[in-house]
C-alpha positions as CSV (number, residue, x, y, z in Angstrom):
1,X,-8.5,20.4,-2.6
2,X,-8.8,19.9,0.9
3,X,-5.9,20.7,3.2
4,X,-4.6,18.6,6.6
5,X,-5.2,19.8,9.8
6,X,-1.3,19.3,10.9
7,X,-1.8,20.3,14.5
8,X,-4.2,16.9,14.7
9,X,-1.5,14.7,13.3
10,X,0.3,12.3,16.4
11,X,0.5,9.1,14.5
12,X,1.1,8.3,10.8
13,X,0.3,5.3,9.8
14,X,2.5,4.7,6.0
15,X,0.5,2.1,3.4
16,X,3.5,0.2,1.9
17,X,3.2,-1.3,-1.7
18,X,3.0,1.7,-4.2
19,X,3.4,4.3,-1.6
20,X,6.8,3.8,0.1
21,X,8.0,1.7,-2.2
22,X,7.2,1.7,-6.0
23,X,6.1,-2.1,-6.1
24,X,3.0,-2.0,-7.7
25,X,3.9,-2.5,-11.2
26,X,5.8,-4.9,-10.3
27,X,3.3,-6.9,-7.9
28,X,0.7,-6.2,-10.6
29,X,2.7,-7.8,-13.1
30,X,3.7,-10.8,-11.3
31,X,0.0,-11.7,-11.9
32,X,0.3,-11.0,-15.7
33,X,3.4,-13.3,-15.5
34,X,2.0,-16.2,-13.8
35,X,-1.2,-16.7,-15.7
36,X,-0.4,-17.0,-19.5
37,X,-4.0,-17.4,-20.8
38,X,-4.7,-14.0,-19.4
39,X,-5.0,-11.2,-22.0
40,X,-4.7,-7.9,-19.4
41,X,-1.6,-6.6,-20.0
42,X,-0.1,-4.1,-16.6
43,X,-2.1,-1.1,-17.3
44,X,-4.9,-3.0,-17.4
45,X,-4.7,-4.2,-14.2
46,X,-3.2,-0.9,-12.4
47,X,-5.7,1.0,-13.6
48,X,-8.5,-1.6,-12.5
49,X,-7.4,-3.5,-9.8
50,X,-4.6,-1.5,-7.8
51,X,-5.1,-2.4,-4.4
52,X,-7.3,-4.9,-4.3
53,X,-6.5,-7.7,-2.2
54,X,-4.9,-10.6,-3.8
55,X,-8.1,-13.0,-3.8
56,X,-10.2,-10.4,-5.3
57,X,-7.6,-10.3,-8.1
58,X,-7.4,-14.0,-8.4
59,X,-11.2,-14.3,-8.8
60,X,-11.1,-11.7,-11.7
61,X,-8.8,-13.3,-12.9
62,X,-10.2,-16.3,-13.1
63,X,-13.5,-14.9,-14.3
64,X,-11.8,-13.9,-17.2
65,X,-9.8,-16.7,-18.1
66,X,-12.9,-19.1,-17.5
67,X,-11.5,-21.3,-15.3
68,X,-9.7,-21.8,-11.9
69,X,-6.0,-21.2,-11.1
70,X,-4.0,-23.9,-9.7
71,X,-4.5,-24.7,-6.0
72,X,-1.1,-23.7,-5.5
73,X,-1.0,-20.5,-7.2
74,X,-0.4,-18.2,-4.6
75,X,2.5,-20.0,-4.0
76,X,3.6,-19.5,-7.3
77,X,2.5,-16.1,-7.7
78,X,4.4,-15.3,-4.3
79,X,7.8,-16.6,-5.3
80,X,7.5,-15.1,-8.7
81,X,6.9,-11.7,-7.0
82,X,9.8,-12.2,-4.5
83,X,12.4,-12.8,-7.6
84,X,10.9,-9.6,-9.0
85,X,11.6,-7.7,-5.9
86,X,15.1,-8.9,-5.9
87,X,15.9,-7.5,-9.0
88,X,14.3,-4.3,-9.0
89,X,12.3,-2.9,-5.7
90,X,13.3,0.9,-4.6
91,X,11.9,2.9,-2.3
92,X,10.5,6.1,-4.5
93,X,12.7,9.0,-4.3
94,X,13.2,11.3,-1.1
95,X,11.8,8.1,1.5
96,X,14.9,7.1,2.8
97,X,15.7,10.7,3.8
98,X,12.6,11.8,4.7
99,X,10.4,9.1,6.6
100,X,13.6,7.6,9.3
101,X,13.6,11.5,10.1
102,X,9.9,11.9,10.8
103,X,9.7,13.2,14.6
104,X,5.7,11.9,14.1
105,X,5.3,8.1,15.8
106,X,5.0,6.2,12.7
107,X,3.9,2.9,11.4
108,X,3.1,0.4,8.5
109,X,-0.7,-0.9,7.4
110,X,-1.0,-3.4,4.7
111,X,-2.8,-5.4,3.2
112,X,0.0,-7.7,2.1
113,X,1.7,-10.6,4.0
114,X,3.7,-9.9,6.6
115,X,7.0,-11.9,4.8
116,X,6.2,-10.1,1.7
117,X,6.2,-6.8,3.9
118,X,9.4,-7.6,5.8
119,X,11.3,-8.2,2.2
120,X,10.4,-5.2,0.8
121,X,11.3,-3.0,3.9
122,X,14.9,-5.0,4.1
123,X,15.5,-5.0,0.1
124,X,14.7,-0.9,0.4
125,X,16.2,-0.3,3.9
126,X,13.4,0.8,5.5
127,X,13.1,-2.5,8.1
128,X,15.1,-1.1,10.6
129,X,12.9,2.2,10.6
130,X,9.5,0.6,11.3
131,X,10.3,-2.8,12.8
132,X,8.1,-3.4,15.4
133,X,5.1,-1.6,13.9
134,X,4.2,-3.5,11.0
135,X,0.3,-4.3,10.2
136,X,-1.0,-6.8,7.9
137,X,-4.7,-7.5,6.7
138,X,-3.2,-11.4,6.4
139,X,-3.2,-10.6,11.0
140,X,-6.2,-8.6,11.9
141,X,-8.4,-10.1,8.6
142,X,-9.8,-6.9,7.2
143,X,-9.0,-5.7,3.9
144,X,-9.2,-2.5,3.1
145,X,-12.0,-0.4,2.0
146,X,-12.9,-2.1,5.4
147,X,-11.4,1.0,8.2
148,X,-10.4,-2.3,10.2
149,X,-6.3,-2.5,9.6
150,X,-6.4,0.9,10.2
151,X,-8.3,1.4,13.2
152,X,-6.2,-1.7,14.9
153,X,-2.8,0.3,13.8
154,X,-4.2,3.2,15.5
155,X,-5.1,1.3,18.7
156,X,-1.8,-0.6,19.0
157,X,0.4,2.8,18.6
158,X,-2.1,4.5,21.1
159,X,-3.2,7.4,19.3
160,X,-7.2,7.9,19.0
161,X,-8.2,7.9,14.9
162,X,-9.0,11.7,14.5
163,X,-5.5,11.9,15.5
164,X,-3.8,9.8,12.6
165,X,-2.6,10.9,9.2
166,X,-3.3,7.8,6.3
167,X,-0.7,8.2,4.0
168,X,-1.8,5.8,0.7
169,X,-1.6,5.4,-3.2
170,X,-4.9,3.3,-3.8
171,X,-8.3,4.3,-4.0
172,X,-9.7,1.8,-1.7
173,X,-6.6,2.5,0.6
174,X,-8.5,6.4,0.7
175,X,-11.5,5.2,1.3
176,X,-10.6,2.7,4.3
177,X,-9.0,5.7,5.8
178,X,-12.3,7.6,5.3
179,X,-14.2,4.9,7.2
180,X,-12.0,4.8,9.8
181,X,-12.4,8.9,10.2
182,X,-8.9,9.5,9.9
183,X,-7.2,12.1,7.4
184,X,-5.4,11.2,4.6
185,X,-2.9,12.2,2.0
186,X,-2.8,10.5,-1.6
187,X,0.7,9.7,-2.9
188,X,0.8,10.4,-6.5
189,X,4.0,10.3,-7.9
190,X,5.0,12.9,-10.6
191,X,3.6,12.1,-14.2
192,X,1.0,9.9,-12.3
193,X,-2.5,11.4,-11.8
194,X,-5.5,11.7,-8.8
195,X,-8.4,8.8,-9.4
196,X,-11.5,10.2,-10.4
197,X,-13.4,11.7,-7.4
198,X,-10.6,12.8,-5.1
199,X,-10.6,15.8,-3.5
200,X,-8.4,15.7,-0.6
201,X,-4.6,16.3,0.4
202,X,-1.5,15.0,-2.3
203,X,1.5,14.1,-2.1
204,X,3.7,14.7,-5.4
205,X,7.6,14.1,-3.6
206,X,8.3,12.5,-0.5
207,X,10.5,16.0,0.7
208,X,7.7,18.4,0.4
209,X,5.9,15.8,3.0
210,X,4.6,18.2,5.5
211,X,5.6,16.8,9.1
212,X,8.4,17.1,10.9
């Protein structure tokens, strides 16, 4: 596997759902929850539809249910999530230790809201830690595999792209970074494994992260 060029790194820019905090089962499911007629079940839709942006779930959703949710789902959907969060979001081991000590400039890119991004950080502790460098796809209107959240957290925090380190959990997440011709470094978790294809940097546990 490809190793990172650690004298290049000025900027790291943190995805935020199933890579600082372990929230995609339970974003994922929030879907299954809210949409009875629905037959996939969690693992369906982790292994087929982790990070995808919410409207691009909806409409497979709806494509397999064979008809269209209610106007108000993501309302719905949103509040169900939230109640979820309360009740079980953590930050995956290590984070809380390791990322407020990074001496790197860092920052958030995701493709969730903003007030969904701003609940999970203050539910996990991490708000206070990233603050005033929060990006959301719902601001600059690019989702990834589009480069363009990316590229506009790079711009904002003043660091060039070949300079900033993508650190993500999703395939398309990888390949936005790609596109955007920044490294990256895939968060697997232990007992989780690589998508098919990858090739480049992992990240197993958050303390063998390898910036200081």
């Amino acid at each position: 596997m490809k190793q990172l060029d650690l004298n290049r790194i000025q900027c790291v820019i943190f995805d935020l759902d199933g890579t600082l905090v372990d929230s995609e089962i339970l974003s994922l499911q929030g879907y299954c929850d809210t949409v009875p007629d629905l037959d996939w079940d969690v693992n369906y839709m982790v292994a087929n539809l982790r990070g995808f942006q919410f409207h691009k779930i909806v409409e497979a959703m709806e494509g397999r249910v064979g008809h269209k949710l209610a106007e108000d789902y993501e309302t719905t959907y949103r509040a169900h999530v939230a109640e979820l969060f309360e009740a079980g979001l953590q930050a995956f081991p290590d984070v809380l230790d390791v990322v407020p000590a990074l001496k790197t400039p860092k920052c958030i890119a995701s493709a969730g809201p903003i007030k969904k991004m701003r609940h999970s950080l203050g539910l996990t502790g991490l708000l206070p830690h990233f603050e005033d460098r929060i990006f959301s796809s719902y601001v600059v209107k690019s989702w990834k595999p589009e480069p363009g959240l990316f590229l506009h957290a790079a711009k904002t925090m003043g660091y060039a792209p070949e300079n900033c380190l993508v650190v993500e959990d999703s395939e398309v997440g990888i390949e936005a970074a790609k596109r955007a011709g920044m490294q990256h470094l895939l968060h697997v978790p232990e007992g989780h494994h690589v998508f098919d294809g990858y090739d480049g940097a992992v990240l197993n546990r958050y303390r063998d992260l390898p910036l200081s």
